[in-house]
C-alpha positions in Angstrom: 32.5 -28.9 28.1 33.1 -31.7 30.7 34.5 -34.8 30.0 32.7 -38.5 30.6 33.7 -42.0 30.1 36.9 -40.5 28.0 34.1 -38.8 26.2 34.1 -34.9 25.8 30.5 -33.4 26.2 30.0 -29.6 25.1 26.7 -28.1 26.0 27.4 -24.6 26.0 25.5 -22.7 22.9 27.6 -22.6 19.7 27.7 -18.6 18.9 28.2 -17.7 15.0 31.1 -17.0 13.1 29.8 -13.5 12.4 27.0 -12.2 14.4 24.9 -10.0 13.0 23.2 -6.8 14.2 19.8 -7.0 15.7 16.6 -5.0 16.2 14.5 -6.2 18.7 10.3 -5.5 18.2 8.7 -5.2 21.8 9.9 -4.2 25.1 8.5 -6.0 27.6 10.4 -7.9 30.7 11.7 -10.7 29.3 13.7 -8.7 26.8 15.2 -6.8 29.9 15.8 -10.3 31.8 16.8 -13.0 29.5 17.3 -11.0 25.8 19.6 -8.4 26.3 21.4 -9.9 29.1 21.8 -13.6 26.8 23.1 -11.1 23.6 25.3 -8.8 25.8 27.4 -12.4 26.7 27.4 -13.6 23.6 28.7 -10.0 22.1 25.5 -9.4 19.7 25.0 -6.3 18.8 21.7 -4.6 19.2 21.4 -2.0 16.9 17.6 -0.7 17.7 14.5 -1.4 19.7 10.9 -0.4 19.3 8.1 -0.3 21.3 4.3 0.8 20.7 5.2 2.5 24.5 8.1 4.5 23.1 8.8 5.1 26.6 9.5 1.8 27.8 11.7 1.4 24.6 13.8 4.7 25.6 14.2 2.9 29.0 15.6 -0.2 28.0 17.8 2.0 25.4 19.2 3.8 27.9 20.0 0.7 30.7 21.4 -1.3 27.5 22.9 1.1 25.8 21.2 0.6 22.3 22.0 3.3 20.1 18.3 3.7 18.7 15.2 3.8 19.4 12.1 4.0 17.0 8.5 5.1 16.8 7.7 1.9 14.8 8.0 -1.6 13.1 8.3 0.4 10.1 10.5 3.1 10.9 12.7 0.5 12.7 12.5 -1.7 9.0 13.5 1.4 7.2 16.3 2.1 9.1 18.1 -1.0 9.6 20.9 -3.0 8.1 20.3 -5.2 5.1 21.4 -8.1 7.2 19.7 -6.8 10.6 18.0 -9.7 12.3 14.3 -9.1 14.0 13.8 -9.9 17.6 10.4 -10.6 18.1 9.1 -10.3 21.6 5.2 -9.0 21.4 2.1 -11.0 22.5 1.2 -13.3 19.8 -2.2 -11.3 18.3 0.6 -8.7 17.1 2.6 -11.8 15.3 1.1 -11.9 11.7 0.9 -7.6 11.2 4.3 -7.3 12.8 5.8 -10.4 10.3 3.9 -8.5 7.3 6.1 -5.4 7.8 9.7 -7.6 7.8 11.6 -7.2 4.3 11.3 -10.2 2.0 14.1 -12.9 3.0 15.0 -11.6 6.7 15.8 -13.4 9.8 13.5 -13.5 12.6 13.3 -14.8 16.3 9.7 -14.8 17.1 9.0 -14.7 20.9 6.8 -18.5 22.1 4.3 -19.8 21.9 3.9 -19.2 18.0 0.2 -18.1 18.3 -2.2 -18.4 21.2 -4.7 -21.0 18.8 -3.7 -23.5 16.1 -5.5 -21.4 13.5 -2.8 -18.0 14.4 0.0 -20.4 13.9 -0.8 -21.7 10.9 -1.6 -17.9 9.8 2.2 -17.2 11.1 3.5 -20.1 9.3 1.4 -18.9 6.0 2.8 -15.7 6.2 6.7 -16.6 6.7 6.8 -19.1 3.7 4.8 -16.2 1.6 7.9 -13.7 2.8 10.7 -16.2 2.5 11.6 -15.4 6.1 14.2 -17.1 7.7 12.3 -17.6 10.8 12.6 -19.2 14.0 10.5 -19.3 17.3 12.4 -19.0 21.0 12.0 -22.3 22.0 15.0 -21.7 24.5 14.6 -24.3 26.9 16.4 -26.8 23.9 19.4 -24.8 24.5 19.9 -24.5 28.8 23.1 -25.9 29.6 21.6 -29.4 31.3 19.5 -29.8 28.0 22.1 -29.5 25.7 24.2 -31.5 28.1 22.0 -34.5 28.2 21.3 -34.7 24.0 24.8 -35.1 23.3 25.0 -37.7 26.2 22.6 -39.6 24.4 24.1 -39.2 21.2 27.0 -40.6 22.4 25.0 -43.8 24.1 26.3 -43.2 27.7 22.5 -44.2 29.3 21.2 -46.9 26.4 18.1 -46.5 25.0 15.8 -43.4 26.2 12.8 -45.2 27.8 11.5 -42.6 30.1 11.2 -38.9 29.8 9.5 -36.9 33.0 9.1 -33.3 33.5 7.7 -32.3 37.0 7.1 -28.9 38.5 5.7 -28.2 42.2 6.1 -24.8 43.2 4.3 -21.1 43.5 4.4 -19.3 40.3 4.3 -15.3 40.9 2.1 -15.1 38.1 1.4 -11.5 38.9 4.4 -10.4 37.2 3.3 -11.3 34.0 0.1 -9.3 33.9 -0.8 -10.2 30.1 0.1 -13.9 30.4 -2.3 -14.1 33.7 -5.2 -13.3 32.4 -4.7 -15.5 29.4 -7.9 -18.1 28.7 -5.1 -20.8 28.0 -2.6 -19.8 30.7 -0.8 -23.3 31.8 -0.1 -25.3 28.9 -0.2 -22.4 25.9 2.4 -20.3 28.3 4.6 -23.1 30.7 4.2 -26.2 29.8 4.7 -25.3 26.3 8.3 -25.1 27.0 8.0 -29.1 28.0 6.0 -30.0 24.7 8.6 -28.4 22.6 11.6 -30.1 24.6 9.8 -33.8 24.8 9.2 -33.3 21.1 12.5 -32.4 20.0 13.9 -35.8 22.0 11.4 -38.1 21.0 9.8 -36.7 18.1 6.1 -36.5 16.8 3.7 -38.4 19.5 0.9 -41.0 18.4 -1.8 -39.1 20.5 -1.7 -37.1 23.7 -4.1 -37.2 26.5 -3.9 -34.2 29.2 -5.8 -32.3 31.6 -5.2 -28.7 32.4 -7.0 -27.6 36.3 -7.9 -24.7 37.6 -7.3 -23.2 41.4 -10.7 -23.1 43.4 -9.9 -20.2 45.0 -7.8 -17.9 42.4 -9.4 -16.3 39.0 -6.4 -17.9 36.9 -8.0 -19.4 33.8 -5.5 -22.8 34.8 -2.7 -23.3 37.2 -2.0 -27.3 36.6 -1.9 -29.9 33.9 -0.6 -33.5 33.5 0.2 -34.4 30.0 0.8 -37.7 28.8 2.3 -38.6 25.1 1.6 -42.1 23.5 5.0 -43.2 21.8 4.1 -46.9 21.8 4.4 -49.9 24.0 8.0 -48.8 25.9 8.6 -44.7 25.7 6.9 -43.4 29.1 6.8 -40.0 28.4 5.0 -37.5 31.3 4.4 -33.9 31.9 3.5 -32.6 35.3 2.6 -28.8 36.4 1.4 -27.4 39.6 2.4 -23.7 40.5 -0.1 -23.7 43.5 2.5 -25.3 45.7 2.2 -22.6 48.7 4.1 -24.7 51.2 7.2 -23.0 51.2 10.0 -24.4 49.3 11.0 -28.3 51.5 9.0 -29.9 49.2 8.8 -27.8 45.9 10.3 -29.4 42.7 11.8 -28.2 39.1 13.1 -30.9 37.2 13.7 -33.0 34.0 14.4 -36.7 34.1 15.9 -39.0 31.5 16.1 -42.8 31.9 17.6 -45.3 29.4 18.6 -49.1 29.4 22.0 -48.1 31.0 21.7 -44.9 32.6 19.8 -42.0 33.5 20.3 -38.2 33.9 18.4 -35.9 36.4 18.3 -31.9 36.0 16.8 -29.4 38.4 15.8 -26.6 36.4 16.3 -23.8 39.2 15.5 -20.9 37.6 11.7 -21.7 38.2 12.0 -22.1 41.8 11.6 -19.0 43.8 11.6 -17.2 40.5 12.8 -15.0 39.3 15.8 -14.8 42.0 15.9 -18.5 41.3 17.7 -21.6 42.9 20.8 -22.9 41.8 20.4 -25.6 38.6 21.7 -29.1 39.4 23.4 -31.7 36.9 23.0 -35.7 38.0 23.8 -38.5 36.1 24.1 -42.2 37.0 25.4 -45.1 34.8 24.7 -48.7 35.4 27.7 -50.8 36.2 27.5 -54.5 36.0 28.0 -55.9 39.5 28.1 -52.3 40.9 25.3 -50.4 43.3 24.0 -47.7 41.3 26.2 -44.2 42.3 25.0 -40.5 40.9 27.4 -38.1 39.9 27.1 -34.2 39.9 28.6 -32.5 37.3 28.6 -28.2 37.6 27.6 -26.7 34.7 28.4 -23.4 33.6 25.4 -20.9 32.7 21.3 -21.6 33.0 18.0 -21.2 31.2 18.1 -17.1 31.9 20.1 -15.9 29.6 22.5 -18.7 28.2 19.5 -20.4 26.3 18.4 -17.3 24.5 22.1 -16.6 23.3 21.7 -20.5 21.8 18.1 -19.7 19.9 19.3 -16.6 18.5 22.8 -17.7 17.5 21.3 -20.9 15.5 19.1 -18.4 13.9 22.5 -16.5 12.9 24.6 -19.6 12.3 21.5 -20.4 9.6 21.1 -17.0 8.3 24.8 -17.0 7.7 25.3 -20.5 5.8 27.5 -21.4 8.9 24.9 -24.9 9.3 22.1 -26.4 7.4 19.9 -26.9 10.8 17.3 -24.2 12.1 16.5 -26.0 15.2 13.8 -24.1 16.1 12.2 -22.9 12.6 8.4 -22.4 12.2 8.3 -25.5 10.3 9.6 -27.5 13.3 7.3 -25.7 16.0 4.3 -25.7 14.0 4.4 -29.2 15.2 4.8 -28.1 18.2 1.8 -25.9 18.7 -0.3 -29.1 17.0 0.6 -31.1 19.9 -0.6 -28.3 22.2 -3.7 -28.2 20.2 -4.5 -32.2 20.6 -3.8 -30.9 24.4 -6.2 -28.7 25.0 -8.8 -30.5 22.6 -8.2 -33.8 24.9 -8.6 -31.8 28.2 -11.7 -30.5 26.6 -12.8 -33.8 26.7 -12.7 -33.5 22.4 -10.7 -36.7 21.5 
């Protein structure tokens, strides 16, 4: 929490009242980067992990200290607490059969994007409201630090009216260490700039159309490597997403960032976790607020925590927080990201040349 205009701002996530135990589906590298790091802070317990590799499961188990380790969804479902929740963090074909093997009524985290078509997430969605899950996807860029930071900012009115929303990335993307995701027809928008769809959404709320274009490299095999994605939310809301991971240049001129401008303010963040990822660049918190009769002056503010892991303790506490009773809000429930993956749809269908 920092404090502005004798106005106290908390960003940091809001953790549950009573966590409950968890058993994560899937081993891959994010679960060892940003999962069990994010629930380790936040004092989750993980109670059991399974992987169709047992062996990569045992690996994590031991590095983590997680007390079990199972041969399968099913063994895992069969030995877990009744108020376990399921950590979700397979490649979205595995989604629907996975969800199918959950008990009736139980929390779930589903790893993003929620289905790698429209059609998959609208079988995900069919079969979560058919088991009464209480399900959420990790959308966790709406809980890093800045984000969280700059929403209650606005709720508070310190920069006006929200006019202007930018996100812009220039950089080099070591795609190589995500050997599933590269090869992916869909790579750009369905796997990065996903993350930017969900947080413009969740600010501005459903867009009239969208026009976009996502590009391919002329000399690498990646599917697509850059897109620019433009919302239509009427005559004054300038809303702008802008990807490209081929910047080779070294890193003077390479860019992370999320903008904000309003009628009496605006508020910069540089998200550096994607800059010479994964070691990273420290993030960076501007704001400036107009002043009648005064030059414009930006402030830095330090925040505590980043993106990897703080955000992931924020998607899967909500999920608790809900589960629990402890709030009424599931931020970032199927019913919400649905909505989500729709936009990404019109995406692809208007860089397709299809609307």
């Amino acid at each position: 929490m920092f404090k502005l205009e004798n106005t106290e701002i908390p960003y940091l996530p809001v953790l549950p009242q009573r966590p409950l135990p968890i058993v994560i589906i899937g081993a891959g590298g994010i679960v060892n980067d940003a999962h069990l790091p994010a629930y380790r802070k936040a004092g989750f317990e993980v109670v059991g992990i399974t992987n169709r590799t047992r062996a990569r499961a045992e690996k994590l188990a031991a590095e983590w200290g997680i007390p079990q380790v199972y041969d399968s969804v099913a063994e895992a479902v069969a030995h877990a607490p009744t108020d376990a929740v399921y950590d979700i963090t397979i490649m979205p074909e595995q989604f629907v059969e996975t969800l199918e093997q959950l008990p009736d009524g139980a929390g779930v985290l589903i790893q993003k994007p929620m289905g790698d078509y429209f059609w998959q997430s609208q079988e995900i969605l069919e079969v979560c409201r058919g088991k009464n899950l209480v399900a959420a996807i990790n959308c966790q860029l709406r809980f890093a630090p800045y984000v969280a930071a700059t929403r209650e900012m606005l709720r508070h009115g310190l920069i006006g009216e929200l006019y202007d929303m930018e996100v812009r990335v220039t950089l080099e993307t070591p795609w190589e260490l995500f050997p599933h995701v590269m090869v992916h027809p869909r790579l750009e928008i369905q796997y990065h700039s996903i993350h930017y769809i969900d947080l413009i959404r969740s600010f501005l709320g459903e867009p009239n159309r969208v026009l976009a274009k996502t590009l391919k490299h002329p000399a690498k095999a990646l599917s697509s490597s850059r897109s620019t994605i433009l919302f239509d939310y009427g005559e004054t809301m300038h809303a702008v997403i802008n990807t490209n991971h081929d910047h080779s240049f070294g890193p003077e001129n390479q860019e992370s960032f999320i903008k904000w401008e309003g009628t009496k303010g605006a508020i910069k963040a540089r998200m550096g976790l994607l800059m010479n990822y994964p070691h990273g660049v420290p993030d960076k918190f501007e704001y400036c607020l107009v002043r009648e009769g005064e030059a414009p002056v930006w402030h830095t503010v330090a925040l505590e925590g980043s993106w990897f892991p703080d955000a992931f303790m924020g998607t899967m506490g909500s999920l608790m927080r809900f589960k629990n009773g402890e709030t009424d809000v599931l931020p970032t429930s199927v019913e919400d990201v649905i909505k989500t993956m729709a936009v990404v749809e019109a995406a692809y269908a208007s860089s397709d040349g299809k609307q």
